[in-house]
N, CA, C and O atoms as CSV, one atom per row, in Angstrom:
chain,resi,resn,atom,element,x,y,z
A,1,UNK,N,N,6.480,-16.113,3.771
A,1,UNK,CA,C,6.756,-16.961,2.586
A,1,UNK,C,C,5.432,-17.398,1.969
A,1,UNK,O,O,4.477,-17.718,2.676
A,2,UNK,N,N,5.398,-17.404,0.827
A,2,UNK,CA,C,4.241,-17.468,0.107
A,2,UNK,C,C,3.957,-18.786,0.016
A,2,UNK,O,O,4.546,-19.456,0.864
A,3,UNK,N,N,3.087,-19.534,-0.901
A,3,UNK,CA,C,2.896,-20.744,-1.082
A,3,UNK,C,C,3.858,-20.919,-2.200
A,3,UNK,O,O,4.957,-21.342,-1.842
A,4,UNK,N,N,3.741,-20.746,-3.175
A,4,UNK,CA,C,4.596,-20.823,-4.698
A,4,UNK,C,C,5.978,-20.855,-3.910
A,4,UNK,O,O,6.593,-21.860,-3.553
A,5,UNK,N,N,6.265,-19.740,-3.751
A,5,UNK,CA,C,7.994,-19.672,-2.965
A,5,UNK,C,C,8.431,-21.047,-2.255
A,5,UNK,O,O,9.513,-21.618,-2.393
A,6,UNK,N,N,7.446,-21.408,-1.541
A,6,UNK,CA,C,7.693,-22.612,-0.625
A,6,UNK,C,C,7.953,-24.366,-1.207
A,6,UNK,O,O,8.484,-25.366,-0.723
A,7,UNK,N,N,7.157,-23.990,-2.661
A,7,UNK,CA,C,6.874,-25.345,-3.308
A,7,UNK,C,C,8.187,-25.009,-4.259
A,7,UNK,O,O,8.832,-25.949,-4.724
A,8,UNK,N,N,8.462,-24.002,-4.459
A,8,UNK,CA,C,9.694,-23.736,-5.220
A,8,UNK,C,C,11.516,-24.486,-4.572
A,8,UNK,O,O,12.525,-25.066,-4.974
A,9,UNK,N,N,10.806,-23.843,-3.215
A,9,UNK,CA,C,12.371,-24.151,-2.075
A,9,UNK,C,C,12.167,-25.636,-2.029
A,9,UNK,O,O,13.291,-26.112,-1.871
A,10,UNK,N,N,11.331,-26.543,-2.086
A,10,UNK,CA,C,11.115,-27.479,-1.879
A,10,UNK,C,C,11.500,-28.369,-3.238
A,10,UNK,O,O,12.275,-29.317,-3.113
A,11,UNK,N,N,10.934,-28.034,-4.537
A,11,UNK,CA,C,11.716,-28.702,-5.515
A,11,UNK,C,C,13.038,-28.668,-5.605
A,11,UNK,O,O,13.775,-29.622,-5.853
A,12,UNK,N,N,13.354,-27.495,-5.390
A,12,UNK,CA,C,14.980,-26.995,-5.404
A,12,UNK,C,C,16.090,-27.976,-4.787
A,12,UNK,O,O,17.167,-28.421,-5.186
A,13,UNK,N,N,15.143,-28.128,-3.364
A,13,UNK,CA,C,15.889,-29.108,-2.734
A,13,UNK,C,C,15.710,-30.484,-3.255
A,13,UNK,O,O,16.683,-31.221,-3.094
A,14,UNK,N,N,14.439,-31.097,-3.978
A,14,UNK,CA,C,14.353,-32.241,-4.120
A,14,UNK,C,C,15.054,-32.885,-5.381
A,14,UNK,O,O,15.247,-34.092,-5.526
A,15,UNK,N,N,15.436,-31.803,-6.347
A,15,UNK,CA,C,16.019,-31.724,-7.648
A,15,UNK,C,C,17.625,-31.695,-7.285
A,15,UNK,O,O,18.440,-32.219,-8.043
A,16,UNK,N,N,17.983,-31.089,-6.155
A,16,UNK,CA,C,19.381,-30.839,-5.787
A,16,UNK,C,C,19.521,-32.204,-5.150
A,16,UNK,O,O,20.484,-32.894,-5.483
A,17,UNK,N,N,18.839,-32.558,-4.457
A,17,UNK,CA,C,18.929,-34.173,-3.826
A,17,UNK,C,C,19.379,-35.100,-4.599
A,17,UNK,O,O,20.299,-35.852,-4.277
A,18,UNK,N,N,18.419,-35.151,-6.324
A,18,UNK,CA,C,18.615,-36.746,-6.642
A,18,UNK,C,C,19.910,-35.728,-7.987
A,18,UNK,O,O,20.360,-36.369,-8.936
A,19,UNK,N,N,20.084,-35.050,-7.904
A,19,UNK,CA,C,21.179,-34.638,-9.241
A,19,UNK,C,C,22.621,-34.487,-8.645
A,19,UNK,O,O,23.471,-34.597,-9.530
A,20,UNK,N,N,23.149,-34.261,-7.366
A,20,UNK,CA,C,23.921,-34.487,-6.969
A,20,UNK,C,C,24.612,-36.043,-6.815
A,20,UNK,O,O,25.558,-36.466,-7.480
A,21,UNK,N,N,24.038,-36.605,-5.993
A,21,UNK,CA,C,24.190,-38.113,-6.215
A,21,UNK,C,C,24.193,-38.801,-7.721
A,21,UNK,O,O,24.990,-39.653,-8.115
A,22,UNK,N,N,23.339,-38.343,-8.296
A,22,UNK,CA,C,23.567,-38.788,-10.002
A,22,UNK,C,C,24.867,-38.098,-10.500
A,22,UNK,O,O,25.444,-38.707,-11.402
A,23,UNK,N,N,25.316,-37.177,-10.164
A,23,UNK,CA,C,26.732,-36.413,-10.799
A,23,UNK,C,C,27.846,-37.610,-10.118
A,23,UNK,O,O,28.882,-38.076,-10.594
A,24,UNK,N,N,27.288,-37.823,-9.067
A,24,UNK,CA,C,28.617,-38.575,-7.655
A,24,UNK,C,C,28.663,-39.854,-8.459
A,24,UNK,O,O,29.675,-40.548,-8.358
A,25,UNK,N,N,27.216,-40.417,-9.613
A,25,UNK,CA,C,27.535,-41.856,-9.590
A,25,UNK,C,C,28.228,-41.732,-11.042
A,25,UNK,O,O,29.121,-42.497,-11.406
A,26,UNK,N,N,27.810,-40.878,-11.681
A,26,UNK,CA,C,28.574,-40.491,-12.957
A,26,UNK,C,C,30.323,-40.460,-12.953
A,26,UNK,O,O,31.112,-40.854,-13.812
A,27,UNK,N,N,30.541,-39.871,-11.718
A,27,UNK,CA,C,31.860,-39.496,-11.606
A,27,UNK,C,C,33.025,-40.665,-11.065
A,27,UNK,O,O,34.242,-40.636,-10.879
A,28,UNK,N,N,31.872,-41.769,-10.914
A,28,UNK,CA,C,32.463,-43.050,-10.166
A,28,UNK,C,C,32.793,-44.146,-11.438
A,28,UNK,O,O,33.739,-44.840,-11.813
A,29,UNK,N,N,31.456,-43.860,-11.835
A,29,UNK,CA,C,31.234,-45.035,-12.992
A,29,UNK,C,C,32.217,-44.919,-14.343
A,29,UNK,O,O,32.600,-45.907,-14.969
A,30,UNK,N,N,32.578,-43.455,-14.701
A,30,UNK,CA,C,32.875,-43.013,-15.596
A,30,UNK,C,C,34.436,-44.007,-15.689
A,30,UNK,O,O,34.659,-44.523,-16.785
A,31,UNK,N,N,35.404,-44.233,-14.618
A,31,UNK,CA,C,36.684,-44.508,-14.867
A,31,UNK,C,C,36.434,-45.639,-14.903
A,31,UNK,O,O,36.845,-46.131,-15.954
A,32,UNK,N,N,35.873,-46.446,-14.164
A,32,UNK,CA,C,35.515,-47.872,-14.007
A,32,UNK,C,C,35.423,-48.447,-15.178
A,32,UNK,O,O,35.979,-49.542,-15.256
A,33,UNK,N,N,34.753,-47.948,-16.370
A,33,UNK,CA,C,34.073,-48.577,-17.404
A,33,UNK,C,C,34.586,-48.244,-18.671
A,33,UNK,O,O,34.084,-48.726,-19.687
């Protein structure tokens, strides 16, 4: 695994981290309000 590849898998995951939970709070907030 290269360097680039690695910093890639690593945003991927860190972008998949906080956008999931932002969809989860979207999907909460949305009926509530």
């Amino acid at each position: 695994m290269t360097l680039s590849s690695a910093l890639e898998t690593c945003l991927q995951a860190y972008v998949g981290q906080w956008t999931m939970p932002g969809n989860l709070l979207k999907a909460q907030s949305r009926p509530s309000s």
